[in-house]
gemmi code that builds the backbone of each chain (N, CA, C; Angstrom):
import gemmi

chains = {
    "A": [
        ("UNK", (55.221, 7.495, -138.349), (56.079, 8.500, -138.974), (57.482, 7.917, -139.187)),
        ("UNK", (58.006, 8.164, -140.291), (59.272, 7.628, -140.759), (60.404, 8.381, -140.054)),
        ("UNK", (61.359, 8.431, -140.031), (62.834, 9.259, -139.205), (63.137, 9.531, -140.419)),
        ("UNK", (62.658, 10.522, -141.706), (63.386, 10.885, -142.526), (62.885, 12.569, -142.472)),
        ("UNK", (63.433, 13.460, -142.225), (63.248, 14.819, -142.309), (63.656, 15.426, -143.088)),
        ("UNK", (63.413, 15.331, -143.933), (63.633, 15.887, -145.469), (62.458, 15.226, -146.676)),
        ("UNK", (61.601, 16.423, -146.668), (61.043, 16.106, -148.400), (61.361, 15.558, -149.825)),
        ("UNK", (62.403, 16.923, -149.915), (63.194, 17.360, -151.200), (64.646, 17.804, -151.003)),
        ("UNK", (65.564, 17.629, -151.977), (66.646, 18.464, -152.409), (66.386, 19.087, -153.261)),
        ("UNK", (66.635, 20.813, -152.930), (66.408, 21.273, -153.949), (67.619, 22.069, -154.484)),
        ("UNK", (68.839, 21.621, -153.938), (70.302, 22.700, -154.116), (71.139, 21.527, -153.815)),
        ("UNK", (72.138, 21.358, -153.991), (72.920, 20.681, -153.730), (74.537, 20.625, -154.243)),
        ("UNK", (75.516, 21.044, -153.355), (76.885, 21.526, -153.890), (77.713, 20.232, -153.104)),
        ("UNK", (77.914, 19.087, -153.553), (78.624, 17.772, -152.817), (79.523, 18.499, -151.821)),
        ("UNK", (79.861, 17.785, -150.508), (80.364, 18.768, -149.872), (80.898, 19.939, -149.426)),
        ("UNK", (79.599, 20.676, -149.949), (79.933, 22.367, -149.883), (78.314, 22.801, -149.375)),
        ("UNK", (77.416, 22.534, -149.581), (76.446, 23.056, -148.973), (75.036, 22.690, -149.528)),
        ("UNK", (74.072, 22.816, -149.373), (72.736, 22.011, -149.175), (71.834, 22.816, -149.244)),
        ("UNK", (70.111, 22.932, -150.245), (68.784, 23.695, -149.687), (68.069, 22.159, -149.675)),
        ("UNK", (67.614, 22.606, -148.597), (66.593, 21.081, -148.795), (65.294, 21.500, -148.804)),
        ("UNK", (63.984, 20.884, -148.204), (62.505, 21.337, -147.497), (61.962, 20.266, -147.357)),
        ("UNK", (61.107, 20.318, -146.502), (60.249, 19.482, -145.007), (59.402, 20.101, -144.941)),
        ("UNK", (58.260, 19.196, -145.019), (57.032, 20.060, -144.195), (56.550, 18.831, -143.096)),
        ("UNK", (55.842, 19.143, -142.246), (55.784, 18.232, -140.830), (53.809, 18.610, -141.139)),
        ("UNK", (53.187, 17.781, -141.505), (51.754, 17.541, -141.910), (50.862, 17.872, -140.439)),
        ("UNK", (49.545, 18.786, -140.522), (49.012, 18.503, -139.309), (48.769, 17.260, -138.945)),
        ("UNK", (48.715, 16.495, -139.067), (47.868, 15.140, -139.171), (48.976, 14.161, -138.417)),
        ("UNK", (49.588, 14.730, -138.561), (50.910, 13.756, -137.565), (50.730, 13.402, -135.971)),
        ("UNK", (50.421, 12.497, -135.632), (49.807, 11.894, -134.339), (50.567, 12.686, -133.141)),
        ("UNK", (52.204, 13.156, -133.457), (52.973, 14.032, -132.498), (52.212, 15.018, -131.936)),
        ("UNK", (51.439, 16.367, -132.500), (51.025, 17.345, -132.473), (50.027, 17.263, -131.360)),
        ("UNK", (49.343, 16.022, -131.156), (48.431, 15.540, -130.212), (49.409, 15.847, -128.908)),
        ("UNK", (50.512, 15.802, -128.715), (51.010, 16.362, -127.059), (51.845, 17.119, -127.430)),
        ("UNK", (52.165, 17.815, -128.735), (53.551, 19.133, -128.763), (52.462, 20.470, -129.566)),
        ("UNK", (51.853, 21.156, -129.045), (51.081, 21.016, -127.755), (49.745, 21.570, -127.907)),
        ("UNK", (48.738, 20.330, -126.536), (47.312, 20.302, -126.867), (46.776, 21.877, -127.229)),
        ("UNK", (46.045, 22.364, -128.299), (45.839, 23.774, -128.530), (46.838, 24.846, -129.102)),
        ("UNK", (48.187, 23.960, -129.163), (49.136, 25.175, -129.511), (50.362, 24.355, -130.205)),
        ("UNK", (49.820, 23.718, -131.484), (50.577, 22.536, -131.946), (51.888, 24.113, -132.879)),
        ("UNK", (53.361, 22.799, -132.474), (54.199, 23.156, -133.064), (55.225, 22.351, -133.223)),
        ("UNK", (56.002, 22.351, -134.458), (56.903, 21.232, -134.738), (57.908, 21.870, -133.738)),
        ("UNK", (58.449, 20.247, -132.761), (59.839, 20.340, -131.819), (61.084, 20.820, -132.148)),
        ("UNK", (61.275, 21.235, -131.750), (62.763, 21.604, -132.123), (63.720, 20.619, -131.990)),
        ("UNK", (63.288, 19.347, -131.451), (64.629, 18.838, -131.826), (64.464, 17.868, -133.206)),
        ("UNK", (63.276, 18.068, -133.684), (62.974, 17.967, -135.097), (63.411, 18.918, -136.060)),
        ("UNK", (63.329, 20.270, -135.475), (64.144, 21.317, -136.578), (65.806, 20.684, -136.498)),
        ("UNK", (66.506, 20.630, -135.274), (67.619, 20.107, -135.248), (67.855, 18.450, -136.524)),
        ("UNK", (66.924, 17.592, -136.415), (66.654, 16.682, -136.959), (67.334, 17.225, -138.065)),
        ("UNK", (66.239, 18.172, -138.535), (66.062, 18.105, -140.561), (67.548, 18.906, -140.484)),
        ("UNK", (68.031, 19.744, -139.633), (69.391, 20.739, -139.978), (70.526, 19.511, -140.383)),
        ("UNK", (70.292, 18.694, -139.233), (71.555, 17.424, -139.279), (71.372, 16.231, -140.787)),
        ("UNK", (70.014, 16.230, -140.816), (70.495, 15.196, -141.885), (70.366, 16.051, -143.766)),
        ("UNK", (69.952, 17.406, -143.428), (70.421, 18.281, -144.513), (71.813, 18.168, -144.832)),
        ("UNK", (72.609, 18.147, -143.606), (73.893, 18.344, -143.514), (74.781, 17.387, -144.071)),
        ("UNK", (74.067, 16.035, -143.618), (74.506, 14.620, -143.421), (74.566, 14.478, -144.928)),
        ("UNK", (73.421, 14.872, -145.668), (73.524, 14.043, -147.057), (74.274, 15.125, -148.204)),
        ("UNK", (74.301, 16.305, -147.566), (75.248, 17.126, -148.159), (76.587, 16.209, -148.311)),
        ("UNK", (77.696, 15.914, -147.100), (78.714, 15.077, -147.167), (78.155, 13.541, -147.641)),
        ("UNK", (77.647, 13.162, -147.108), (77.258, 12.093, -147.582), (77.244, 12.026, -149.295)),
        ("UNK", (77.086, 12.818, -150.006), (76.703, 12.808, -151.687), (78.145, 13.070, -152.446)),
        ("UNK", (79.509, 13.208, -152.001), (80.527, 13.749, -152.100), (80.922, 11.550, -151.942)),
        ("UNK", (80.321, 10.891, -151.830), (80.794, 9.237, -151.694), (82.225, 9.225, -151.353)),
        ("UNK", (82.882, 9.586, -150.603), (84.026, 9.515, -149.827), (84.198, 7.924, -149.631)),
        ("UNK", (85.301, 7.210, -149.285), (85.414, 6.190, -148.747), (85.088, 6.016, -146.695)),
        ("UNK", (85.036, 7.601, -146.698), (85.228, 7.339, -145.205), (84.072, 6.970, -144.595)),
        ("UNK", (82.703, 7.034, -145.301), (81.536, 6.575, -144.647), (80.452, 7.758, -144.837)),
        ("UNK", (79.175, 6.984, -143.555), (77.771, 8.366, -143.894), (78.336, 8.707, -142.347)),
        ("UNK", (78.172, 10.354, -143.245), (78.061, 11.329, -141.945), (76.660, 11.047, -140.800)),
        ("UNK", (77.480, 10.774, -139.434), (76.648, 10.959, -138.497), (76.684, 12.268, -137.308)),
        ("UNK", (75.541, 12.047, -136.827), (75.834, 13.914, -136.199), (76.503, 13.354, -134.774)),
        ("UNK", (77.437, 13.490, -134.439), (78.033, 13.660, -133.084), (77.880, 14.419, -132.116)),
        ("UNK", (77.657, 15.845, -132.767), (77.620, 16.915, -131.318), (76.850, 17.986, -131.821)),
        ("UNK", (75.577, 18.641, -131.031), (75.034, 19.700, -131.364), (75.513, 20.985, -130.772)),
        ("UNK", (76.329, 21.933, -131.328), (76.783, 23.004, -130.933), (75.702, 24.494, -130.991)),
        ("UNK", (75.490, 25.413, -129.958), (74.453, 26.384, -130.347), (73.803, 26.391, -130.606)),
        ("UNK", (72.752, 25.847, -130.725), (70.994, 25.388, -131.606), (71.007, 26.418, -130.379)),
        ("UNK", (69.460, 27.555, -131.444), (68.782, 28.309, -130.939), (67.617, 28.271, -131.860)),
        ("UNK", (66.646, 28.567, -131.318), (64.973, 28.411, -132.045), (64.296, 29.689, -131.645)),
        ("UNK", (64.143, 30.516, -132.764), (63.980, 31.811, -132.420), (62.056, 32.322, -133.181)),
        ("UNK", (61.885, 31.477, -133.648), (60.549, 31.485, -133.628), (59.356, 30.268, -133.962)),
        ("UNK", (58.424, 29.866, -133.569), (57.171, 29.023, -133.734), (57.485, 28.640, -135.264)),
        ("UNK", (57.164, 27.196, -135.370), (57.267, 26.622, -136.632), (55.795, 25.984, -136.636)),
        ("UNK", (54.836, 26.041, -137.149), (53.401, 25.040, -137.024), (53.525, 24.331, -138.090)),
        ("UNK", (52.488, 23.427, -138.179), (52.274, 22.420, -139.058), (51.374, 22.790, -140.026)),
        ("UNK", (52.342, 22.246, -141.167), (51.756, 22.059, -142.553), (52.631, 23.434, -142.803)),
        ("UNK", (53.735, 24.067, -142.527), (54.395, 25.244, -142.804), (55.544, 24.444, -143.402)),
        ("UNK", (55.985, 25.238, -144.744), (57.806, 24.380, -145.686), (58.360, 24.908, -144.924)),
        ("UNK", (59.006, 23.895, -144.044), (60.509, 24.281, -143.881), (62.011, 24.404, -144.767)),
        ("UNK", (62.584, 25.586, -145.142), (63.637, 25.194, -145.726), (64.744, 25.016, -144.594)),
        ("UNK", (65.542, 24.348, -145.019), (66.789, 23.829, -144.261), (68.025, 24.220, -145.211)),
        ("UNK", (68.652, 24.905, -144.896), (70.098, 25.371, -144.879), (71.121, 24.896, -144.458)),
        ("UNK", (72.341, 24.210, -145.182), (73.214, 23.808, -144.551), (74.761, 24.076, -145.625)),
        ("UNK", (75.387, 24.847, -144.396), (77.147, 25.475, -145.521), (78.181, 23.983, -144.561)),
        ("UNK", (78.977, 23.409, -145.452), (80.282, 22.783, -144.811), (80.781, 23.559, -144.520)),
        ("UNK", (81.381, 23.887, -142.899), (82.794, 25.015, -142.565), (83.739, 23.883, -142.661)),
        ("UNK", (83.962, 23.210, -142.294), (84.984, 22.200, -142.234), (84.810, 20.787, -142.705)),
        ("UNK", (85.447, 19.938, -143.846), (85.265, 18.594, -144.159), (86.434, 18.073, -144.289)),
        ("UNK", (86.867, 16.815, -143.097), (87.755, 16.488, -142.656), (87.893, 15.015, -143.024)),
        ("UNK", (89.009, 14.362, -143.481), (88.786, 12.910, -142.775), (88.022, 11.784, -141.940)),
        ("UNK", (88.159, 12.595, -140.970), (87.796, 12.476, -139.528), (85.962, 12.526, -139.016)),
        ("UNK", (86.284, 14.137, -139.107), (85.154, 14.904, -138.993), (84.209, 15.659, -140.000)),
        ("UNK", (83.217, 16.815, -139.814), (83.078, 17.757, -140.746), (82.684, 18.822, -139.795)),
        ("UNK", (82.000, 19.489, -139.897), (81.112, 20.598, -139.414), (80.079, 21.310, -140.289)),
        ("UNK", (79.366, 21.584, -139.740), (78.275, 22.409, -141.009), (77.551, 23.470, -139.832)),
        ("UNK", (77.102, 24.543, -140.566), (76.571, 25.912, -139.811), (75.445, 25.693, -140.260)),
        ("UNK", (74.399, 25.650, -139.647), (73.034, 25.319, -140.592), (71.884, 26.368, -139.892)),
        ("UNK", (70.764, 26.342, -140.849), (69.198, 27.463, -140.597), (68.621, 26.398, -141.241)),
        ("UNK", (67.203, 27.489, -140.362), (65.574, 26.475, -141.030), (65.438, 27.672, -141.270)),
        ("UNK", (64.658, 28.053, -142.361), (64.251, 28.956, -143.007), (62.364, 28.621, -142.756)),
        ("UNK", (61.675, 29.548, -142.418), (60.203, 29.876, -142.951), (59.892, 30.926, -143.391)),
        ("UNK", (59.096, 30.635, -144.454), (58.363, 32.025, -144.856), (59.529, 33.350, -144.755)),
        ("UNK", (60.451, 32.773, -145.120), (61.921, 33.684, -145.465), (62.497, 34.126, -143.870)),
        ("UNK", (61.627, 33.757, -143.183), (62.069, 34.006, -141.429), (63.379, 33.025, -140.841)),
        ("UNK", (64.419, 33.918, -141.112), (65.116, 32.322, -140.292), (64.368, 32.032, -138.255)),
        ("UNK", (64.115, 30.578, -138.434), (63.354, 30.137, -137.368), (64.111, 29.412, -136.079)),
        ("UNK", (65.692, 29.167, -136.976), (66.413, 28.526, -135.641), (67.826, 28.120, -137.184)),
        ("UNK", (68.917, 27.771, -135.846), (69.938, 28.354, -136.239), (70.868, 26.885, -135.343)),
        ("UNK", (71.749, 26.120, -136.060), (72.577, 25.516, -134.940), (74.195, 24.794, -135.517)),
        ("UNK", (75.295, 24.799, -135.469), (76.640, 24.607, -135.919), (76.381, 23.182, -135.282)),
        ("UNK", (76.731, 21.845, -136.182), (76.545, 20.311, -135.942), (78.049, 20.211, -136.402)),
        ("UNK", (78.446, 19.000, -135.682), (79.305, 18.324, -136.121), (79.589, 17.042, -136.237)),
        ("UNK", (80.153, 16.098, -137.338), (79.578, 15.346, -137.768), (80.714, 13.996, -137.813)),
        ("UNK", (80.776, 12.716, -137.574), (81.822, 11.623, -137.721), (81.057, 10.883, -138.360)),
        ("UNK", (82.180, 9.513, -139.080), (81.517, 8.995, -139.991), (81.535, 7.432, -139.410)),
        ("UNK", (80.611, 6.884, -139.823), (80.541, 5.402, -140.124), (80.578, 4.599, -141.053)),
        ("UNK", (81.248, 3.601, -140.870), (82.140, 2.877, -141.903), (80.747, 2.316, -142.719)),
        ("UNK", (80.204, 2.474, -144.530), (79.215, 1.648, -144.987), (79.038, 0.506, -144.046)),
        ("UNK", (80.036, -0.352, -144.329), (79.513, -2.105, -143.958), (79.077, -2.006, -142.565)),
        ("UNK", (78.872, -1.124, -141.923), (78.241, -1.346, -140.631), (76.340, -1.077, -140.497)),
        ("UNK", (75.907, -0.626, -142.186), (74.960, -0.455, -142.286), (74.682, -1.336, -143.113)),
        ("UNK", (72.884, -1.944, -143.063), (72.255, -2.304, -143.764), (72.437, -2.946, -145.649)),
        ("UNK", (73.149, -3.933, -145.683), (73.402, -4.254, -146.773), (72.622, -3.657, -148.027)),
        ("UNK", (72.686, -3.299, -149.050), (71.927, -2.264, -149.885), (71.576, -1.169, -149.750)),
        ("UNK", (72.059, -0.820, -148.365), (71.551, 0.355, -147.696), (71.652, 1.850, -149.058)),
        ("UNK", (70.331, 2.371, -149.023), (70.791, 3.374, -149.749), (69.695, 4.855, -149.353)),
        ("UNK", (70.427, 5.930, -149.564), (69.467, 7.592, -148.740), (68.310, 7.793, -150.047)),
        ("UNK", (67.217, 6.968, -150.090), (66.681, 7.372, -150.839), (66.100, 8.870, -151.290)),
        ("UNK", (66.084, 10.038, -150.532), (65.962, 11.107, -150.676), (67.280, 11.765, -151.660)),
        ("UNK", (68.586, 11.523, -150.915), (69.420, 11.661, -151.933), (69.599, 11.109, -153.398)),
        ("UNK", (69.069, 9.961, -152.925), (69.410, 8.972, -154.291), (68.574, 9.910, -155.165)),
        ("UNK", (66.998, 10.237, -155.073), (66.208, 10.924, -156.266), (66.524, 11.840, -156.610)),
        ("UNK", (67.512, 12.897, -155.880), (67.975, 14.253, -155.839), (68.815, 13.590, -157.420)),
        ("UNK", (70.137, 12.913, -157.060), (71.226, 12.634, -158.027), (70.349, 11.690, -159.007)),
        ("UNK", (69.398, 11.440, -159.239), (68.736, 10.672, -160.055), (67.815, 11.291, -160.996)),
        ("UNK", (67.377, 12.406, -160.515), (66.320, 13.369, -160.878), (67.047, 13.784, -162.100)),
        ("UNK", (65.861, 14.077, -163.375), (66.376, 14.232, -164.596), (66.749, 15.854, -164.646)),
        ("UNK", (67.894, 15.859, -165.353), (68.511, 17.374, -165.604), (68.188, 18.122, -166.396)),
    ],
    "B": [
        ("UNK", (91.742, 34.072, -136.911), (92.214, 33.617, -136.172), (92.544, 33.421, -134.652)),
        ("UNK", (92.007, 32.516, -134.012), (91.901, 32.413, -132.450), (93.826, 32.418, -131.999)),
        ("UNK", (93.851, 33.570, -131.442), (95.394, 33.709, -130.218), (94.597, 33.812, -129.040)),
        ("UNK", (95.907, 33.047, -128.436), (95.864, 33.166, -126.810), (97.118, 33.662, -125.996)),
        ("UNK", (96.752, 34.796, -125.480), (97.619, 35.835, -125.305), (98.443, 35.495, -123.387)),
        ("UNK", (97.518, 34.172, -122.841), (98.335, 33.895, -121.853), (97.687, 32.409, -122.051)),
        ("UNK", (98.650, 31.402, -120.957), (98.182, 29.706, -121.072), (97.393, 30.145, -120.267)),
        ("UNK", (96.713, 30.811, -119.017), (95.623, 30.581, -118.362), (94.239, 30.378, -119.832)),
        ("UNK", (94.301, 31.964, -120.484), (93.663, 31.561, -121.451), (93.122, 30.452, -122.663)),
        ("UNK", (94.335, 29.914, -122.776), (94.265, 28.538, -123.508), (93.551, 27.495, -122.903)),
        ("UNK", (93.857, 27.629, -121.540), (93.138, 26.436, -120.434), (91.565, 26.562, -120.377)),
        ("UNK", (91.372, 27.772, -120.099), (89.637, 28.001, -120.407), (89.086, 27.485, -121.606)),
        ("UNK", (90.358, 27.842, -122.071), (89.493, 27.560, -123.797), (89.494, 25.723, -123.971)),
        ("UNK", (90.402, 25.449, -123.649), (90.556, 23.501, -123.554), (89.543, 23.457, -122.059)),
        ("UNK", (89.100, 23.982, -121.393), (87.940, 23.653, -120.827), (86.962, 23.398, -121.177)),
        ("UNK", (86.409, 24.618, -122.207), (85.721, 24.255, -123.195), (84.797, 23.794, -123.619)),
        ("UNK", (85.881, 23.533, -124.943), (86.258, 22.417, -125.316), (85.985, 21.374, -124.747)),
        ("UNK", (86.613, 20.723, -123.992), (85.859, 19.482, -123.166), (85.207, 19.379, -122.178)),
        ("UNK", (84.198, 20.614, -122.087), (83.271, 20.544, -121.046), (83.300, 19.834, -120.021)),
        ("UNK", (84.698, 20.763, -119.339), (85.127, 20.520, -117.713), (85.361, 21.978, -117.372)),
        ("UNK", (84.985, 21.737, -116.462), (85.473, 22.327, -115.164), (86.475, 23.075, -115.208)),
        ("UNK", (87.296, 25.071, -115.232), (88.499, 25.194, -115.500), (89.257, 24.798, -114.465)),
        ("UNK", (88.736, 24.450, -113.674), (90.155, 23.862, -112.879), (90.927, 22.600, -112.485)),
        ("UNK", (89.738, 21.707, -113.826), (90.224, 20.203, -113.874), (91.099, 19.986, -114.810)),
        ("UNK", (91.722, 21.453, -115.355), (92.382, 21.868, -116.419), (93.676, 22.536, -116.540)),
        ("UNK", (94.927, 21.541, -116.196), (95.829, 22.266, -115.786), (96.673, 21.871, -116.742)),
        ("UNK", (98.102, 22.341, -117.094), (99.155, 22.071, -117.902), (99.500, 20.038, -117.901)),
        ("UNK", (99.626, 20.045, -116.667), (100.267, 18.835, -116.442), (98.997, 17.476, -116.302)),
        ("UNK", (97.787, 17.816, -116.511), (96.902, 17.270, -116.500), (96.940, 16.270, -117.925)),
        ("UNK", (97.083, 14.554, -117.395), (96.816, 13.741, -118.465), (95.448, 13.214, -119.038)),
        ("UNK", (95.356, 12.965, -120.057), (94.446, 12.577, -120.686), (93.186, 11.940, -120.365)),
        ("UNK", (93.707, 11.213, -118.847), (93.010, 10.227, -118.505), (91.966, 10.740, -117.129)),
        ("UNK", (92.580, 12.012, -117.081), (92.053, 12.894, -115.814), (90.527, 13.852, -116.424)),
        ("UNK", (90.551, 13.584, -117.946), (89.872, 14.619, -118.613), (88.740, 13.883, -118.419)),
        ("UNK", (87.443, 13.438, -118.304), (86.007, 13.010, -118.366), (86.231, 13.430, -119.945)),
        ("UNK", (85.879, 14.333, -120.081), (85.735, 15.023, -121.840), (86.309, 14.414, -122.732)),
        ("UNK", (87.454, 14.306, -122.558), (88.174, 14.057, -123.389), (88.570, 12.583, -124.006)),
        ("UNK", (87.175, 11.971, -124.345), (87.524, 10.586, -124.959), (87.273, 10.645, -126.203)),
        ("UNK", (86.744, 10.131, -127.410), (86.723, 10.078, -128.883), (85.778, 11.582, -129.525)),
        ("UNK", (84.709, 11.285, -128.938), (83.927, 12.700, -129.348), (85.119, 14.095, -128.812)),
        ("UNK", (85.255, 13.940, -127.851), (86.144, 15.277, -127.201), (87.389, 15.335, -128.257)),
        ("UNK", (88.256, 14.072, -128.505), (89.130, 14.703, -129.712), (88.506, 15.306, -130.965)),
        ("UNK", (87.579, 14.476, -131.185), (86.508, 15.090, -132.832), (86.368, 16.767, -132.419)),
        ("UNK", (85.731, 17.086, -131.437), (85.649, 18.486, -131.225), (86.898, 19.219, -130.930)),
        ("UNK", (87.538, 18.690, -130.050), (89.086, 19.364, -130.759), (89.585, 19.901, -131.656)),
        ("UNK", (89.488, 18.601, -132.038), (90.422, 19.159, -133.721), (89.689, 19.956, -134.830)),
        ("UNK", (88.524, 19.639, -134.290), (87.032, 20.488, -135.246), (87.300, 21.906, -135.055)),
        ("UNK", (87.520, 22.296, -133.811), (87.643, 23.234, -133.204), (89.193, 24.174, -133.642)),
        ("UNK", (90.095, 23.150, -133.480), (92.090, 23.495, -133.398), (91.288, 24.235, -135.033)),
        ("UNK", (90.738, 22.967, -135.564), (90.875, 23.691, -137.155), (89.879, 24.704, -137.692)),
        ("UNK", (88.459, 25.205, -137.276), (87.716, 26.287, -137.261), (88.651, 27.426, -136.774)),
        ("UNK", (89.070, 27.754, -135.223), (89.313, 28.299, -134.584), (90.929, 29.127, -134.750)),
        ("UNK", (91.585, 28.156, -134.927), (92.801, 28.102, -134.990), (93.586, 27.754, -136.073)),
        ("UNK", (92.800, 27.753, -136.999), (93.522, 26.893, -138.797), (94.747, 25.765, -138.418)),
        ("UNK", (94.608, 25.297, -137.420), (95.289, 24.402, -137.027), (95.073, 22.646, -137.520)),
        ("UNK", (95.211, 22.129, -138.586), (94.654, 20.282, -138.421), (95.986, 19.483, -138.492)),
        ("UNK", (95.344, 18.903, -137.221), (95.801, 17.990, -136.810), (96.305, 16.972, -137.427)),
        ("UNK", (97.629, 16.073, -137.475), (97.721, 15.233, -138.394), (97.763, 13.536, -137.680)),
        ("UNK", (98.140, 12.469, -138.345), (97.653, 11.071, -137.205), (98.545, 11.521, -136.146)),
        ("UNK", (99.704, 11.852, -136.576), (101.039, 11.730, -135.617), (101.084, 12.337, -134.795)),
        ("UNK", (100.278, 13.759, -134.579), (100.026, 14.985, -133.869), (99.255, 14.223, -132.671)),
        ("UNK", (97.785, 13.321, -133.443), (96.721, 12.939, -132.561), (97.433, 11.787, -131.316)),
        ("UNK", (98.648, 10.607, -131.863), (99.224, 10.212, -130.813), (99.966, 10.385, -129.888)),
        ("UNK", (100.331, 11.432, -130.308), (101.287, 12.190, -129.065), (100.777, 12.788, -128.403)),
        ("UNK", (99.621, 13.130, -128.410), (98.287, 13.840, -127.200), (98.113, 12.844, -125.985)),
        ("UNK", (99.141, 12.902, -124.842), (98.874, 12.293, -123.871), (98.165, 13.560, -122.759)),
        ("UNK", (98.563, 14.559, -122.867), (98.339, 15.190, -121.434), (98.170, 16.715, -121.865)),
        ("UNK", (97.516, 17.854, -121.117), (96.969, 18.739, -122.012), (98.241, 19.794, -122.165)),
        ("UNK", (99.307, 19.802, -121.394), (100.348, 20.401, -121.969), (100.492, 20.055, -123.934)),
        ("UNK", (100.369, 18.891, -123.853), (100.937, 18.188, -125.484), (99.914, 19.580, -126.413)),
        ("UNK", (98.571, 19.524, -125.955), (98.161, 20.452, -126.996), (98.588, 22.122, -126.975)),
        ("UNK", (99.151, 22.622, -125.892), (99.376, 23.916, -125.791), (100.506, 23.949, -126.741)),
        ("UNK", (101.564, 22.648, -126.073), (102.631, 22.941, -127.383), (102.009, 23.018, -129.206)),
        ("UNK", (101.473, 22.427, -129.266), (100.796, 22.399, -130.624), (100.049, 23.871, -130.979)),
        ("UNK", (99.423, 24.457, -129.869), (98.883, 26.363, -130.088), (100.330, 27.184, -129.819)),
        ("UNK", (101.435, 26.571, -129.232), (102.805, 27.084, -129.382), (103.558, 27.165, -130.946)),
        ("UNK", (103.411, 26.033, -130.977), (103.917, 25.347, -132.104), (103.204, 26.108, -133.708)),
        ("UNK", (102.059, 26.714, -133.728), (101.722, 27.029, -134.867), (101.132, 28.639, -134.649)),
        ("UNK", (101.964, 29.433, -133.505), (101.672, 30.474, -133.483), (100.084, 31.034, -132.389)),
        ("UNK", (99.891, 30.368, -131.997), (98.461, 30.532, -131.591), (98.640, 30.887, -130.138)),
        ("UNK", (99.647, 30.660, -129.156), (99.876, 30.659, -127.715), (101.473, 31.378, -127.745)),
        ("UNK", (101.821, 32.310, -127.190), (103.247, 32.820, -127.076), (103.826, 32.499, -125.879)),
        ("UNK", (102.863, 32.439, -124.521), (103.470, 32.615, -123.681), (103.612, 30.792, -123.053)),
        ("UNK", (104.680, 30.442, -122.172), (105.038, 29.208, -122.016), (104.549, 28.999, -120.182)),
        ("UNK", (104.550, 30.079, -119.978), (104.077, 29.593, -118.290), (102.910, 29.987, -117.822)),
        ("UNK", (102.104, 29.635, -116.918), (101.187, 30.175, -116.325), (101.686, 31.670, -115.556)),
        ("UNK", (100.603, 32.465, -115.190), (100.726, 33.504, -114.128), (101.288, 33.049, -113.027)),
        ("UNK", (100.437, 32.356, -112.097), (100.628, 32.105, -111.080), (102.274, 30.998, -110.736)),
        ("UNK", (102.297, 30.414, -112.505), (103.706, 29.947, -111.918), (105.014, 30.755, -111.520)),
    ],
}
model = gemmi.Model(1)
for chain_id, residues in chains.items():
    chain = gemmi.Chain(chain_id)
    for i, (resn, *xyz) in enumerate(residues, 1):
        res = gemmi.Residue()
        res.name, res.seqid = resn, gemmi.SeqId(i, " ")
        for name, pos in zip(("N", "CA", "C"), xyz):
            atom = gemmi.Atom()
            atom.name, atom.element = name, gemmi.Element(name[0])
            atom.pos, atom.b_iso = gemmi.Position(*pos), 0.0
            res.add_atom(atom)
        chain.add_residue(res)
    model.add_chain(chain)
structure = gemmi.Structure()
structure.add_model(model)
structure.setup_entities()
């Protein structure tokens, strides 16, 4: 399994706010211990997709200051069962985009249920400390995708 | 807008904030006494000064943050804290 939690962009306001969607496949070797008979995507996978919803929200705004990384998880609450092979939408508003920092208030949305809920906050890293060519291919198709 | 209507209050709240202890949290308490308070703990700070408090911080603000008095003056300083002493002082 890849570390990318995100499908699609399907909204996108450059640092102002984000719809994305994820779906987490039964077939994913995880589900085998999260849990035997009562498979459900982790929550710190919902946290996952909230943060890098968030991330490529600022991130798409190409600032000089770098890609948003998540620093601190504030309030995450998971208020109902997410299973597999269910779209997750992911929600994410900028409250604050700083220099420095950002913040974003974010939801997973199912089946119109919000499922969990958590305020991230976010510092940046300088490009050249990543991967020469480095590029968010999920974003990239979003801003690439014909209009 | 976040007021704090006494410094005991402010202190809880810079407790916090840097997830200590309120009583490792005193006026005269320096920077270096804080566990919390190293690079992430300013990021949430000021994340915070500026959600909370429409307060942001500027570079010049961030170097003069030696000791946690420096930030009360700054919730002094922009309306957010009125009162200058503790109770018990």
């Amino acid at each position: 399994m890849r570390f990318i939690f995100i499908d699609e962009i399907l909204d996108l306001q450059p640092g102002k706010s984000i719809l994305a969607a994820k779906t987490i496949g039964s077939g994913e070797e995880l589900f085998r211990d999260h849990f035997p008979g009562f498979e459900v995507v982790p929550g710190v996978l919902l946290t996952e997709m909230m943060a890098q919803a968030a991330g490529k929200c600022l991130d798409a705004e190409r600032k000089p200051r770098g890609k948003a990384m998540l620093a601190r998880i504030n309030s995450a609450s998971f208020r109902a069962w997410v299973t597999p092979d269910q779209r997750a939408l992911i929600c994410a508003k900028i409250v604050s985009n700083q220099p420095t920092y950002a913040t974003a208030r974010c939801h997973v949305e199912v089946e119109a249920l919000k499922v969990c809920t958590a305020d991230l906050l976010f510092a940046f890293l300088p490009m050249a400390r990543l991967a020469p060519g480095y590029v968010d291919e999920v974003l990239e198709a979003y801003l690439k995708r014909p209009k | 807008m976040r007021r704090f209507n006494t410094t005991e209050d402010a202190l809880k709240w810079l407790a916090d904030v840097f997830q200590e202890s309120p009583e490792n949290i005193r006026p005269e308490t320096p920077r270096e006494r804080v566990e919390g308070w190293d690079s992430l703990g300013m990021l949430d700070l000021m994340a915070r000064l500026d959600e909370e408090c429409n307060i942001i911080l500027s570079e010049e603000h961030l170097s003069e943050l030696k000791k946690i008095d420096d930030i009360l003056n700054i919730l002094r300083m922009h309306g957010c804290l009125n009162s200058t002493s503790l109770k018990s002082a």
